[in-house]
C-alpha positions as a Markdown table, in Angstrom:
| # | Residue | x | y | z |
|---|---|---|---|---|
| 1 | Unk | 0.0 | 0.0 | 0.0 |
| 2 | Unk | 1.6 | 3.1 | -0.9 |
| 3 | Unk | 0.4 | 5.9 | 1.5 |
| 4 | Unk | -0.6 | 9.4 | 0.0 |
| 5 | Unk | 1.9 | 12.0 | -0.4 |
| 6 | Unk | 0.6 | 14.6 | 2.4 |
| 7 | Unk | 0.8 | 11.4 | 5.0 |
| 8 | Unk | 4.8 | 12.3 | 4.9 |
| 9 | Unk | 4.6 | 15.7 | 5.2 |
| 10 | Unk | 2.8 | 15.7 | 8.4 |
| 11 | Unk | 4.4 | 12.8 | 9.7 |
| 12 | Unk | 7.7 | 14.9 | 9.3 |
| 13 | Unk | 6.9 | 18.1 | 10.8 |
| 14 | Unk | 5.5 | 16.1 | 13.7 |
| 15 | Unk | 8.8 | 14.3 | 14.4 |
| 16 | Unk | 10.9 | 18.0 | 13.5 |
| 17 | Unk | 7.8 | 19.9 | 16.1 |
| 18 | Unk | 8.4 | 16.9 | 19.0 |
| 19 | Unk | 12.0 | 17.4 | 18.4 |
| 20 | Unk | 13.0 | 21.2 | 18.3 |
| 21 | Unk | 10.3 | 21.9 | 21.2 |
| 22 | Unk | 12.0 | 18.6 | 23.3 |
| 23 | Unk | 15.2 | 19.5 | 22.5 |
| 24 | Unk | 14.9 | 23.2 | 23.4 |
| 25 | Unk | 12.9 | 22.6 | 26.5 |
| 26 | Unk | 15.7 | 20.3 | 27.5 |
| 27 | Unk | 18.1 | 23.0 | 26.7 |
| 28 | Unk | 16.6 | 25.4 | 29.0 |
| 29 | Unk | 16.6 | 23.1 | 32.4 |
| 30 | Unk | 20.3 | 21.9 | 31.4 |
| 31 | Unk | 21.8 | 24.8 | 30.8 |
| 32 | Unk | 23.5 | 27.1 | 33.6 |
| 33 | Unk | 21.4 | 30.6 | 33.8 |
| 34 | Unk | 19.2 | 29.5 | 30.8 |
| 35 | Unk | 15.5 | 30.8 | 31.3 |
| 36 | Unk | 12.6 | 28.2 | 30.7 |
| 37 | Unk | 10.7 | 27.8 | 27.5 |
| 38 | Unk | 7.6 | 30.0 | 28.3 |
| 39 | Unk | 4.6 | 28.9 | 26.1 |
| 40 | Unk | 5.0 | 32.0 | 23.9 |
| 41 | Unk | 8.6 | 31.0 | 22.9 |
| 42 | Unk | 6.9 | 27.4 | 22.2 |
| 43 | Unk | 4.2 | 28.7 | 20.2 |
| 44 | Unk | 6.9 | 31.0 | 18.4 |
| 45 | Unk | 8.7 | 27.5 | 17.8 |
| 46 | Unk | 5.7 | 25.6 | 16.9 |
| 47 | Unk | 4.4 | 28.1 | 14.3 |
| 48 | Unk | 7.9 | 28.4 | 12.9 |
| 49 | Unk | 7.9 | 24.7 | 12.1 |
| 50 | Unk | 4.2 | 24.1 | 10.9 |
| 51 | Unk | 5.0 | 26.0 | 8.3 |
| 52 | Unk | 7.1 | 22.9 | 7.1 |
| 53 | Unk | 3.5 | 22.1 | 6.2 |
| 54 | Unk | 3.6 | 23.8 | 3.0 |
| 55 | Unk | 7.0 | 24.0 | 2.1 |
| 56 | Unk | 7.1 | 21.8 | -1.0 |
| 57 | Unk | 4.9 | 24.5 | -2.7 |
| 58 | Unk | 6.6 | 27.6 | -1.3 |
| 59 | Unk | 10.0 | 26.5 | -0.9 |
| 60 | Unk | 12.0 | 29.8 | -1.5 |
| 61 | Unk | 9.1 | 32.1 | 0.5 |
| 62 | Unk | 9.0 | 29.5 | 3.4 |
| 63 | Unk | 12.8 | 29.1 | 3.5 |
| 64 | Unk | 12.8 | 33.0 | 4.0 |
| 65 | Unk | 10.1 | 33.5 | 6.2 |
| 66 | Unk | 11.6 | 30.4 | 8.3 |
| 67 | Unk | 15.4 | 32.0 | 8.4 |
| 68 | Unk | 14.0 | 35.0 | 9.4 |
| 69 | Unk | 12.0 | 33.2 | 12.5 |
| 70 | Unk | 15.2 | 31.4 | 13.5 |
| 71 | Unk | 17.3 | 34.8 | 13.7 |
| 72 | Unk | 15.0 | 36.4 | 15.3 |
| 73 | Unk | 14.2 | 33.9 | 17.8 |
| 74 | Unk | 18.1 | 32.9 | 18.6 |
| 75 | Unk | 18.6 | 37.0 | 19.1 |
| 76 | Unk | 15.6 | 37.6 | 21.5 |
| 77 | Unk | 17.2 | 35.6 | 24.4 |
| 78 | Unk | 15.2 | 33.0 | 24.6 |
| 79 | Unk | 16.2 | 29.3 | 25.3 |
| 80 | Unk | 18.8 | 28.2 | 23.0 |
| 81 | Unk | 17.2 | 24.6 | 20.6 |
| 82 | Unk | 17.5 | 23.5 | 17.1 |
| 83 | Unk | 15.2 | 25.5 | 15.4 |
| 84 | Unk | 17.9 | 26.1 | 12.6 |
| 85 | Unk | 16.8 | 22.6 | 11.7 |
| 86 | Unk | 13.6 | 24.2 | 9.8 |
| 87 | Unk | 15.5 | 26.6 | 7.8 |
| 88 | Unk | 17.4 | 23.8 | 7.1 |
| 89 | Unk | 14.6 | 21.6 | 5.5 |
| 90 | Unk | 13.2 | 24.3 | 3.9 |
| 91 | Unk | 16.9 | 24.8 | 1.9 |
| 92 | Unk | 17.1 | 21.6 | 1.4 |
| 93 | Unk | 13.7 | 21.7 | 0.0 |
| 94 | Unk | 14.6 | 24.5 | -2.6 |
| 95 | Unk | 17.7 | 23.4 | -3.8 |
| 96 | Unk | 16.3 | 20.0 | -4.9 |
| 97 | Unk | 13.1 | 21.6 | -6.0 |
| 98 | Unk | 14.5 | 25.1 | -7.8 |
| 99 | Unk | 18.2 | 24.3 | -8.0 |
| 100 | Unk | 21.6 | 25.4 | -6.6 |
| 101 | Unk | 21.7 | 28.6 | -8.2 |
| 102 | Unk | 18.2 | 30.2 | -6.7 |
| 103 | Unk | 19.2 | 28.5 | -3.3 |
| 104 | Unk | 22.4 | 30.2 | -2.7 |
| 105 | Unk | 21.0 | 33.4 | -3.8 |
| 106 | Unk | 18.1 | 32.9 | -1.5 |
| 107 | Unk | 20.6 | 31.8 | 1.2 |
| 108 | Unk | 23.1 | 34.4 | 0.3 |
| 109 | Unk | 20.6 | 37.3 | 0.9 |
| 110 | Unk | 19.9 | 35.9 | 4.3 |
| 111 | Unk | 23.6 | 36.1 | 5.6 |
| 112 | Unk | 23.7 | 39.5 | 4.1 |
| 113 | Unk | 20.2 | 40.6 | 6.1 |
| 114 | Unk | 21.5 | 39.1 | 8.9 |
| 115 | Unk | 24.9 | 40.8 | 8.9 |
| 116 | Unk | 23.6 | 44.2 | 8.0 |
| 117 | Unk | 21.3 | 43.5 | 11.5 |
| 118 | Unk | 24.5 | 42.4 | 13.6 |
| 119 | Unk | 26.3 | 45.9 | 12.2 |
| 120 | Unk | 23.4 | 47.5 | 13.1 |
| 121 | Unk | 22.7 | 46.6 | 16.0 |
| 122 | Unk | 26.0 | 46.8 | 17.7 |
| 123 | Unk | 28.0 | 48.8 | 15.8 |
| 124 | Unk | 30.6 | 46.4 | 15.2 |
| 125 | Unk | 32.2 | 45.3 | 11.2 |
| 126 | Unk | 33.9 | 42.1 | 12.8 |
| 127 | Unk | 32.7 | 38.2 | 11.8 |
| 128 | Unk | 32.0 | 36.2 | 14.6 |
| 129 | Unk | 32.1 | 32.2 | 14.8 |
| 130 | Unk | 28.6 | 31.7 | 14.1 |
| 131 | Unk | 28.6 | 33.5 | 11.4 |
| 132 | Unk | 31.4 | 31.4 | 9.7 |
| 133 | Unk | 29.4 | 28.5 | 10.8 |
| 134 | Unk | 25.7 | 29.6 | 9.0 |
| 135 | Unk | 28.4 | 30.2 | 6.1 |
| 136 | Unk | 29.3 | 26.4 | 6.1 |
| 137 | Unk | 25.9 | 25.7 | 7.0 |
| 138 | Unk | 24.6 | 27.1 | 3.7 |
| 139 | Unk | 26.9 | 25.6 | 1.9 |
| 140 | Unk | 26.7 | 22.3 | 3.0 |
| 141 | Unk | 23.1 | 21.9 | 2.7 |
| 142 | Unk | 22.6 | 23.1 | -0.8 |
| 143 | Unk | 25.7 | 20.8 | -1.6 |
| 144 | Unk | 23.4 | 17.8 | -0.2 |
| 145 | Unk | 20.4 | 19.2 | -1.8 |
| 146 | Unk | 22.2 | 19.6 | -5.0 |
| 147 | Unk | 23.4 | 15.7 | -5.0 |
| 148 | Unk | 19.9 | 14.9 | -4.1 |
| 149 | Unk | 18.5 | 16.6 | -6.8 |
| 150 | Unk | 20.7 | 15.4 | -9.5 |
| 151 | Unk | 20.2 | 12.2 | -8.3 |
| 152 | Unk | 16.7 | 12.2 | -8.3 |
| 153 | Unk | 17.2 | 13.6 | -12.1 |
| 154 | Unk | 19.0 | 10.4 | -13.2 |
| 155 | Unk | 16.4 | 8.0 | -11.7 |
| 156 | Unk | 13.4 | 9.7 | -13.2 |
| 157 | Unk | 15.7 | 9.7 | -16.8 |
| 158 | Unk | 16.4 | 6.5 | -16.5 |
| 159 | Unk | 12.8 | 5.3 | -15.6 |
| 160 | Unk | 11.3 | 7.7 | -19.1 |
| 161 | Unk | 14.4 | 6.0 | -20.9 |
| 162 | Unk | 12.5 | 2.4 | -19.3 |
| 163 | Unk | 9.3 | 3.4 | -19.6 |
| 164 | Unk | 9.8 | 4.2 | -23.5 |
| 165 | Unk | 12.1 | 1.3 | -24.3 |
| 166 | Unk | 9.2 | -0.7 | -23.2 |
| 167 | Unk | 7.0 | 1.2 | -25.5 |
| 168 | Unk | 8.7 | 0.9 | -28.0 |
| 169 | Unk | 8.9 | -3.3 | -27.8 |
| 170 | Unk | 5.2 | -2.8 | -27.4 |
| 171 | Unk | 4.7 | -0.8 | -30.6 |
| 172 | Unk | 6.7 | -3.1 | -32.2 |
| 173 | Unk | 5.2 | -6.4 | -31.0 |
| 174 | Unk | 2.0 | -5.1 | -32.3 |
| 175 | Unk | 2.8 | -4.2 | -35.5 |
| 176 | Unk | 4.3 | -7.3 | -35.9 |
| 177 | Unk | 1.2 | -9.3 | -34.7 |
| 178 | Unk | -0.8 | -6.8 | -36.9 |
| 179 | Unk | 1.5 | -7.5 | -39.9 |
| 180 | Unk | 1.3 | -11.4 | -39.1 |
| 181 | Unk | -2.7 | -11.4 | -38.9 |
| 182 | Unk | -3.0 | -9.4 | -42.3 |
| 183 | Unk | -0.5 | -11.4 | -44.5 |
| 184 | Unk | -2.4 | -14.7 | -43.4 |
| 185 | Unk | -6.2 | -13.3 | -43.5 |
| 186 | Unk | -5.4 | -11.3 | -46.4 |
| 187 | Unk | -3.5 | -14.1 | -48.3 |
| 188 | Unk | -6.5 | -16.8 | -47.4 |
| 189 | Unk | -9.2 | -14.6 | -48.1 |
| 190 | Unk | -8.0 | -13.4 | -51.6 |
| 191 | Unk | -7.9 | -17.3 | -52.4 |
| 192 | Unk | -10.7 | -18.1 | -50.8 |
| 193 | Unk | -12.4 | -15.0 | -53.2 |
| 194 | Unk | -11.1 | -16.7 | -56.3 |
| 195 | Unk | -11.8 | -20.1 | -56.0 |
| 196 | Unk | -15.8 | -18.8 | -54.2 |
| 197 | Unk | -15.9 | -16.5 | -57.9 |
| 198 | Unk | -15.0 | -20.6 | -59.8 |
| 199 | Unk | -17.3 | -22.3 | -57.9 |
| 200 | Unk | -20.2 | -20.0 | -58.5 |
| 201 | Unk | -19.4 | -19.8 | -62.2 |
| 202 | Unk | -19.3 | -23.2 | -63.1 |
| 203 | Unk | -21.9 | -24.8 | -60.1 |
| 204 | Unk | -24.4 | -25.4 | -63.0 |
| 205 | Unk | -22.2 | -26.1 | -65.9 |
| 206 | Unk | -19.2 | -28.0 | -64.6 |
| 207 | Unk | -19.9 | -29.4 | -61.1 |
| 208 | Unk | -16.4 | -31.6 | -60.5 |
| 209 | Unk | -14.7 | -27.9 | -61.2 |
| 210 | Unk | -17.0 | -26.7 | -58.7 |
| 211 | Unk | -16.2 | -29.0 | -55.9 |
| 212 | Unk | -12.6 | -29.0 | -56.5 |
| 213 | Unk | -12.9 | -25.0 | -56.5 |
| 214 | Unk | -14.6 | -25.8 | -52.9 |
| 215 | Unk | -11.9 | -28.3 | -51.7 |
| 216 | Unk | -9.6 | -25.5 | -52.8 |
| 217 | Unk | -11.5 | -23.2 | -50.4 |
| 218 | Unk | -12.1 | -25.8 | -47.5 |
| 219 | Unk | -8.0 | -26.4 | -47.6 |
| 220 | Unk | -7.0 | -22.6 | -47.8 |
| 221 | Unk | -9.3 | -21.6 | -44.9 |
| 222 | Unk | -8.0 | -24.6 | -42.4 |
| 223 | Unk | -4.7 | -23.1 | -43.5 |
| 224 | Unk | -5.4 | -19.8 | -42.5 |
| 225 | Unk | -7.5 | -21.1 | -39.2 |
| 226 | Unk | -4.3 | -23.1 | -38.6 |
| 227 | Unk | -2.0 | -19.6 | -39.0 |
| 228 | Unk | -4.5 | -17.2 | -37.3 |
| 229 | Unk | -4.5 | -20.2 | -34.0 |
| 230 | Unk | -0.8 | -20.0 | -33.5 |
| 231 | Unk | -0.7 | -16.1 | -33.9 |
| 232 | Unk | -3.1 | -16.2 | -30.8 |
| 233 | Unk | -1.3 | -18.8 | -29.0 |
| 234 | Unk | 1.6 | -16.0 | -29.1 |
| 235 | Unk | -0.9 | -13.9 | -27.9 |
| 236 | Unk | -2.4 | -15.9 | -25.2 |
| 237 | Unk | 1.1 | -17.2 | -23.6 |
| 238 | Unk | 3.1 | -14.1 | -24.5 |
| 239 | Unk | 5.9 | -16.4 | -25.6 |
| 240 | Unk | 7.1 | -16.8 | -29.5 |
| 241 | Unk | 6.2 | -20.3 | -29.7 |
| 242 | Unk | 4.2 | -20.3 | -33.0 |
| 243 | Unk | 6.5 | -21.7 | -35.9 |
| 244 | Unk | 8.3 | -19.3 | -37.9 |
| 245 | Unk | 7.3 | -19.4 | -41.7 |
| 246 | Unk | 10.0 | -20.4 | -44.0 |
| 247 | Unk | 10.2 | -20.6 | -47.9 |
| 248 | Unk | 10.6 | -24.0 | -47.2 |
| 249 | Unk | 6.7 | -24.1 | -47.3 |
| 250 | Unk | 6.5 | -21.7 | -50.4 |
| 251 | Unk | 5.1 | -24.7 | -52.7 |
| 252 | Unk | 2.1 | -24.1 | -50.6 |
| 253 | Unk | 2.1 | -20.4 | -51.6 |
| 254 | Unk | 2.8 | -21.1 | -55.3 |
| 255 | Unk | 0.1 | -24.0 | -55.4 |
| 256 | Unk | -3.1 | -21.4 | -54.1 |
| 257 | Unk | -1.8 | -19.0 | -57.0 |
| 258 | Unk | -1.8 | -22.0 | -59.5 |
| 259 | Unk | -5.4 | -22.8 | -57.9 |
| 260 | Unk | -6.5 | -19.1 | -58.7 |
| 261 | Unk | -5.4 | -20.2 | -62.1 |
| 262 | Unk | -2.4 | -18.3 | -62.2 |
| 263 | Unk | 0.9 | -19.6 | -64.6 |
| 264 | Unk | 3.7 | -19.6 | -62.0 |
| 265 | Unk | 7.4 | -20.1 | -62.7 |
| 266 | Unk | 9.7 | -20.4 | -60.2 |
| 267 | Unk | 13.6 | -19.3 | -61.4 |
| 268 | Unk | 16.9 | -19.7 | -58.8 |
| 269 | Unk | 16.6 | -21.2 | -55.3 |
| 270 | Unk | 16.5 | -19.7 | -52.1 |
| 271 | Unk | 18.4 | -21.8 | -49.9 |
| 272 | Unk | 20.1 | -22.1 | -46.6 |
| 273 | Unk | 18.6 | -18.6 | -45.2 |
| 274 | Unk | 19.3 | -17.2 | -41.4 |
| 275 | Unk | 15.6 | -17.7 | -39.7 |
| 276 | Unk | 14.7 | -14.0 | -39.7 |
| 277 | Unk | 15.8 | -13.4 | -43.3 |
| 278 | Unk | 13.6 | -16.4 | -44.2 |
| 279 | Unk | 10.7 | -15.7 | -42.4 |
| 280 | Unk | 10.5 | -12.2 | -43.8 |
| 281 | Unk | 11.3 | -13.5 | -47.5 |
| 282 | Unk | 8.5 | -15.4 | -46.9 |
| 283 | Unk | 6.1 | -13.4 | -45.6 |
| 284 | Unk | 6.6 | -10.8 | -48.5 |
| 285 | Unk | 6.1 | -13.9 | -51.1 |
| 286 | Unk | 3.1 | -14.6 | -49.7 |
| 287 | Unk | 1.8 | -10.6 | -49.7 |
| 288 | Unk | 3.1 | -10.1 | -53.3 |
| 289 | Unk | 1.1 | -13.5 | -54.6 |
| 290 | Unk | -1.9 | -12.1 | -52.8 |
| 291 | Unk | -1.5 | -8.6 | -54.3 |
| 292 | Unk | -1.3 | -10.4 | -57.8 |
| 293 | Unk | -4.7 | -12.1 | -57.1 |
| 294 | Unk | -6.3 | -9.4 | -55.5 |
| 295 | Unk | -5.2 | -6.3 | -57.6 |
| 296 | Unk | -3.6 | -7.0 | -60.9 |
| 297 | Unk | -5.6 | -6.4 | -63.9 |
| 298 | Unk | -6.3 | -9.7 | -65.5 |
| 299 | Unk | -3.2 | -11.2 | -64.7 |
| 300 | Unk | -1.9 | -14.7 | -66.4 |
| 301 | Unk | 1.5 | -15.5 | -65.1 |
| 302 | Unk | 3.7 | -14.5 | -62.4 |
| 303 | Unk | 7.5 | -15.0 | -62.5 |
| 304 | Unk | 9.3 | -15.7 | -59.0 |
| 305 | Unk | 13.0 | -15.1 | -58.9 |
| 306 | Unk | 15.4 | -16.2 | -56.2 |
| 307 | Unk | 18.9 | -14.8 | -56.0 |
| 308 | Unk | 21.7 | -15.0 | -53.6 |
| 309 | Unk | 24.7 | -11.9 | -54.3 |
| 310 | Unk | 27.5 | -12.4 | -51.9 |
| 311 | Unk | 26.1 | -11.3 | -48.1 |
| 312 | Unk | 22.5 | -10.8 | -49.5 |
| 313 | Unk | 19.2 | -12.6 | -51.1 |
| 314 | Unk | 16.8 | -11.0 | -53.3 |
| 315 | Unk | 13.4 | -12.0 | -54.5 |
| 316 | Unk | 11.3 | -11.1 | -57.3 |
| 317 | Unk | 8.4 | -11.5 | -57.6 |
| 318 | Unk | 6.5 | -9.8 | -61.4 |
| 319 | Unk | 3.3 | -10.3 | -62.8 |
| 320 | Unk | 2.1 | -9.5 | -66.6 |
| 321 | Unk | -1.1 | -7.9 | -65.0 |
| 322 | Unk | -2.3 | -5.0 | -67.7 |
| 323 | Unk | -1.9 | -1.2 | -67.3 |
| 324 | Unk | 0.0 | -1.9 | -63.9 |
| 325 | Unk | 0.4 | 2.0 | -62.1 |
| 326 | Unk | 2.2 | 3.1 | -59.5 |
| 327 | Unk | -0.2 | 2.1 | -56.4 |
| 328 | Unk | -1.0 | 3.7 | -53.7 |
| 329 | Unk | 0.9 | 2.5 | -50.2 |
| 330 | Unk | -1.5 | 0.1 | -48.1 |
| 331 | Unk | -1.2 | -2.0 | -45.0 |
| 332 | Unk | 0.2 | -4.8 | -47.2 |
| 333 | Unk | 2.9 | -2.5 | -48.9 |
| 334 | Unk | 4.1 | -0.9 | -45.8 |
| 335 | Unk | 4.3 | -4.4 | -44.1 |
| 336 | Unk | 6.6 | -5.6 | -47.5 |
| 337 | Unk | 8.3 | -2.3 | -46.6 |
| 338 | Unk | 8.9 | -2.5 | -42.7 |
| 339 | Unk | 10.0 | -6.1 | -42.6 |
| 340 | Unk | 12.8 | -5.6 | -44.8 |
| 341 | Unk | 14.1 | -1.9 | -43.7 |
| 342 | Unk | 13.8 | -4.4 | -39.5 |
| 343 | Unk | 16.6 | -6.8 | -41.1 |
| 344 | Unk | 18.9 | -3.9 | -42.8 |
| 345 | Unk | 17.0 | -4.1 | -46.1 |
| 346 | Unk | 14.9 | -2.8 | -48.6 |
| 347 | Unk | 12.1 | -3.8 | -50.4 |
| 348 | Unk | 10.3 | -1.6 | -54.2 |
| 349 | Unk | 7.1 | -2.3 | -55.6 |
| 350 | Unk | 6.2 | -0.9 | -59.0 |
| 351 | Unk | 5.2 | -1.1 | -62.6 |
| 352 | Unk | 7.4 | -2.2 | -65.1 |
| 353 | Unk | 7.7 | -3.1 | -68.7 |
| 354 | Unk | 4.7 | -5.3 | -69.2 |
| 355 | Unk | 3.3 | -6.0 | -65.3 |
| 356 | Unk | 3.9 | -5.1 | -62.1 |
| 357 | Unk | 7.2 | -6.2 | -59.9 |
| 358 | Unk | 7.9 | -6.3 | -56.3 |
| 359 | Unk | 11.7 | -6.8 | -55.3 |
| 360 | Unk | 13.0 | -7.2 | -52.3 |
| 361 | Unk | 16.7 | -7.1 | -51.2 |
| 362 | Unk | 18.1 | -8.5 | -47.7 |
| 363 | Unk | 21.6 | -8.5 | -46.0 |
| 364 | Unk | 22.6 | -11.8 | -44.6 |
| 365 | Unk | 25.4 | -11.6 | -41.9 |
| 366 | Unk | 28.7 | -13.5 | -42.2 |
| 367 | Unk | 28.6 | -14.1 | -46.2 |
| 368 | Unk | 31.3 | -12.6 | -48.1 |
């Protein structure tokens, strides 16, 4: 249980209140010739340090209005006691809260009062002992107050620094999981589309096409099922355990573009790829075959081209779809885009001579 804030504050001017008025009170009995703490001098005392009350939202009036007190109280002849302690806290206070620089000024201006009051007052230019020792005094506390407060600086910069790191794994956990679910449901559903679009155009006509058009469908939606229930899993546990795609299972991808009726040719071989390199090659297949379903205009073949340049692999993936333009960036496009530039690479979708061609080019660590 973590108690509220003001809890403290009170908590501490009780304990400073029991102490200066014990302390002082004990001071008065002890000492030789000392006169007792009369209940005006203790009200004086307790007013001075009630105002420790408030002193984390007026630090630099409190801290004045508490020196002030503490002078005046030590120069009246009253019992001697700690009350500097509450000028004390209150420097403290507005070093750590306003900074060194403000503090000594405040603090500074308070030995100068106080020495134009001695001069004053007795007509005398010389520096006495306690007035070297309210010199150390200052500058000993806003030394402590100034470690404090860069101290407390670092922690609180190091918990945003935390704070966003973990943010950031979020953000990119979830964009991740978001790219994931789209490539599958996107993937699935375009097949599902085509084969749904075969089925209902040759039910009446051609009824084996139809049922193999709806075995196409039953297959490519347990697939999808089958992807979407390990992306949850990941989910659910919060542990990567789902298997990572590979082109290893690309014949799958090729075959649901050969069932939309597409002509694919394969050219090159991937081969032995490093797990992330694969799993994003394959990911960005699986977008571009979907894109050809989905978008290109009466497309007939698609060409798929594996290459390995020293220390990279690149895949190509063109279509012969008509009047192919320059599209317009989408979920599927900025996935392509974002899973390449997280492995060091880069991936260029566009129209050329007689389709439409995405390419993708990505480093692989420890090849010459």
């Amino acid at each position: 249980m973590r108690w509220p804030s003001w809890v403290g504050r009170v908590v501490r001017t009780a304990v400073v209140l029991v102490f200066v008025l014990g302390a002082t009170s004990a001071s008065s009995r002890w000492q030789p010739g000392a006169t007792p703490l009369t209940p005006p001098a203790a009200a004086w005392l307790a007013a001075t340090v009630l105002t420790l009350l408030f002193v984390h939202r007026f630090p630099l009036t409190l801290f004045l209005v508490t020196a002030a007190s503490a002078v005046g109280y030590y120069s009246s002849g009253l019992p001697g006691g700690p009350v500097i302690l509450v000028p004390t806290i209150a420097l403290f206070v507005l070093t750590r809260q306003r900074g060194p620089l403000t503090a000594g000024s405040a603090g500074a201006g308070v030995l100068a009062v106080a020495y134009l009051g001695h001069v004053v007052l007795t007509g005398s230019f010389a520096i006495q002992t306690g007035a070297s020792f309210l010199l150390v005094w200052l500058v000993a506390v806003i030394g402590v107050g100034t470690a404090v407060r860069y101290q407390l600086d670092a922690l609180a910069a190091r918990r945003e620094q935390a704070d966003e790191h973990r943010h950031r794994l979020a953000e990119q956990e979830r964009l991740r999981i978001a790219r994931e679910v789209h490539d599958v449901v996107a993937h699935s559903l375009a097949m599902i589309n085509v084969q749904a679009g075969v089925a209902a155009h040759v039910a009446d006509r051609r009824p084996e096409q139809a049922k193999e058009a709806l075995l196409n469908i039953k297959a490519a939606s347990a697939s999808a099922l089958k992807d979407l229930r390990a992306t949850l899993a990941v989910l659910r546990s919060g542990e990567d355990k789902a298997p990572a795609p590979s082109l290893a299972q690309a014949a799958e991808l090729l075959a649901h573009a050969r069932d939309a009726g597409l002509t694919v040719e394969v050219h090159g071989e991937a081969g032995d790829l490093p797990a992330p390199v694969d799993a994003a090659a394959y990911r960005i297949l699986q977008e571009s075959l979907t894109n050809v379903v989905r978008h290109a205009d009466q497309p007939s073949r698609v060409d798929v081209r594996f290459e390995r340049p020293p220390g990279s692999f690149t895949l190509r993936v063109r279509d012969d779809g008509r009047g192919a333009t320059r599209p317009t960036p989408g979920h599927g496009l900025r996935g392509m885009s974002e899973r390449a530039a997280a492995l060091g690479g880069r991936c260029t979708a566009g129209p050329v001579d007689g389709g439409f061609e995405v390419c993708v080019e990505l480093p692989i660590e420890g090849e010459a």
